[in-house]
C-alpha positions in Angstrom: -16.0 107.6 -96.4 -17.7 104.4 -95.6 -21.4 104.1 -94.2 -23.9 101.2 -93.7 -26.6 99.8 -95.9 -29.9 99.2 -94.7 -32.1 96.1 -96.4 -35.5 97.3 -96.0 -37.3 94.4 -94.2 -40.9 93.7 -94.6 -43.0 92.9 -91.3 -46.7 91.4 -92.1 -48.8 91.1 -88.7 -52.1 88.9 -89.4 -54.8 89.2 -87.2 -57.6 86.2 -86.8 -60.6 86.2 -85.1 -60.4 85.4 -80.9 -61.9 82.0 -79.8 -63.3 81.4 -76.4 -63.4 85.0 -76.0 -67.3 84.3 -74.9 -68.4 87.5 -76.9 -67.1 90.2 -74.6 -66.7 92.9 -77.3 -64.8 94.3 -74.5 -61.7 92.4 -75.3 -62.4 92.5 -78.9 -62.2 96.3 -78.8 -58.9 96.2 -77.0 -57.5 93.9 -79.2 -58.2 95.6 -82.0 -56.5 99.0 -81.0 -53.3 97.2 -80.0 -53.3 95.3 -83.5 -53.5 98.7 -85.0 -50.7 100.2 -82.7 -48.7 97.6 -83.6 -49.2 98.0 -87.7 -49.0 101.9 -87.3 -45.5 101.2 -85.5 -44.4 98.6 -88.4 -45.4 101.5 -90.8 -42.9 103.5 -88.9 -39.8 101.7 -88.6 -40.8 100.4 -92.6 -40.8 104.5 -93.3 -37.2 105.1 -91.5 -35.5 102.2 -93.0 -37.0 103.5 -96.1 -35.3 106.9 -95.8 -32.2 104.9 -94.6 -31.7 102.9 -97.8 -32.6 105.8 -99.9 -29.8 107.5 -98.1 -27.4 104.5 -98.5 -28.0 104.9 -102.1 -27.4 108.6 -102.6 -24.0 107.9 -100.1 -22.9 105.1 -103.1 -24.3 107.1 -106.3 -23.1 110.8 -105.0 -25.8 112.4 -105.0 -25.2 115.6 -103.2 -29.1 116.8 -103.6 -30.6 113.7 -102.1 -28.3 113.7 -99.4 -29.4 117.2 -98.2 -32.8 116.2 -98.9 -32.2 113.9 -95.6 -29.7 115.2 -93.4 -31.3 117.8 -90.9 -29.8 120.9 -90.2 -28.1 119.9 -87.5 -26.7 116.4 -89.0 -23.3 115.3 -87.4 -21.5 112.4 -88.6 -18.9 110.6 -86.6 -16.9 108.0 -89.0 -15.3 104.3 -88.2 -11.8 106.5 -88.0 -13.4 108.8 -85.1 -13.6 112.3 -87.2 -16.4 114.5 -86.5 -18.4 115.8 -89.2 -20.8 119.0 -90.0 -23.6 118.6 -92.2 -21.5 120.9 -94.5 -18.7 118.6 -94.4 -20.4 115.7 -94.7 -22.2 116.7 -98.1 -19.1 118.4 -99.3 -17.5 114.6 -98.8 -19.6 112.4 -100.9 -18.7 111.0 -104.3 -19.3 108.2 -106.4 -17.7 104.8 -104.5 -17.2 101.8 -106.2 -18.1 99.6 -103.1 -21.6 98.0 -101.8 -22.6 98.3 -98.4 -24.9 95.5 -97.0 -26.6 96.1 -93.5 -27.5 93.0 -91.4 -28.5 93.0 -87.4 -30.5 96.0 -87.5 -33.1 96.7 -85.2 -35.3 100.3 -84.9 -36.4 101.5 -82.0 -39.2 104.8 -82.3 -39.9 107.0 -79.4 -41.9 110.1 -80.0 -40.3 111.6 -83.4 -37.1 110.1 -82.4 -35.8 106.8 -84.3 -32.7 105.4 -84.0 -31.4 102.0 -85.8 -28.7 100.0 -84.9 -27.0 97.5 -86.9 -23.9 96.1 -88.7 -22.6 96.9 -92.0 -20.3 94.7 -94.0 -18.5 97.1 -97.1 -17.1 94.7 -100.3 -16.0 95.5 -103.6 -15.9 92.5 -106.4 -16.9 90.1 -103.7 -13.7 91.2 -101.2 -14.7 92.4 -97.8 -13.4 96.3 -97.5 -14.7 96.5 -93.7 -17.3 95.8 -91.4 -18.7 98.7 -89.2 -21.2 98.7 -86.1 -23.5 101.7 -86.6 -25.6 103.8 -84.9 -28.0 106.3 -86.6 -30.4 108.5 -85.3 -33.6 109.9 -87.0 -35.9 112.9 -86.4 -39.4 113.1 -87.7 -39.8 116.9 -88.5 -43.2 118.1 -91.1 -43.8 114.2 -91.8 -40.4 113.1 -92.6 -37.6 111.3 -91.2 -34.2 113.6 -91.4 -30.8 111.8 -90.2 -29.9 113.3 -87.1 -26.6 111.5 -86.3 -24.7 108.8 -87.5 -22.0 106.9 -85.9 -19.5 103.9 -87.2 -17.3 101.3 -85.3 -15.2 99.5 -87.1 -15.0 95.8 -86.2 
């Protein structure tokens, strides 16, 4: 089974002080709740690429417990070979793999409780390139955590 590794990026917004703003606390005010919509929505993606490389590592390592700890209920897998997978399935599949997966174009979009990340995942093993997949995956927020919905892989 292959899957997609996810480098945890790390976004730093700074803020300075407005010049020429003439003292309208007005537009201070509304610039200061944007700047914190924008850090709280960092904080977000940062959490599900969080819970996406902690995933990628249980997928390489086998861990079976971690794995469950993330899929949802619901969780359907469809691999870079087009097979459709339960949850069930999925965590029934997993075992120790020799390979490293490294994740590169990936971008997070957050709607609601709903992430999904999109990006491209290049497999190798002693520095040889197994495969490289385009992937889809698809989060739900459910009691303060990010659960895998769905994931999908193209091979390319």
């Amino acid at each position: 089974m292959t899957r997609k590794a996810i480098g945890v990026g790390v976004a730093v917004l700074v803020f300075g002080p407005l010049t020429g703003c003439g003292g309208d606390t007005t537009e201070m005010a509304s610039v200061s709740m944007s700047a914190t919509a924008s850090v709280s929505a960092i904080e977000e993606q940062d959490a599900v690429l969080a819970q996406e490389a902690r995933w990628l590592t249980a997928i390489t390592a086998g861990d079976r417990d971690t794995i469950e700890s993330i899929l949802s209920p619901d969780f359907k897998h469809i691999t870079s070979e087009g097979t459709l997978l339960g949850r069930d399935e999925e965590i029934a599949s997993i075992v120790p793999v020799a390979f490293t997966m490294n994740a590169s174009e990936q971008t997070v979009d957050i709607v609601g409780d709903t992430a999904v990340i999109h990006g491209v995942n290049t497999l190798t093993e002693s520095g040889n390139v197994l495969a490289r997949e385009r992937f889809t995956d698809v989060f739900i927020q459910q009691n303060g955590t990010w659960m895998a919905l769905s994931a999908q892989e193209t091979a390319i």
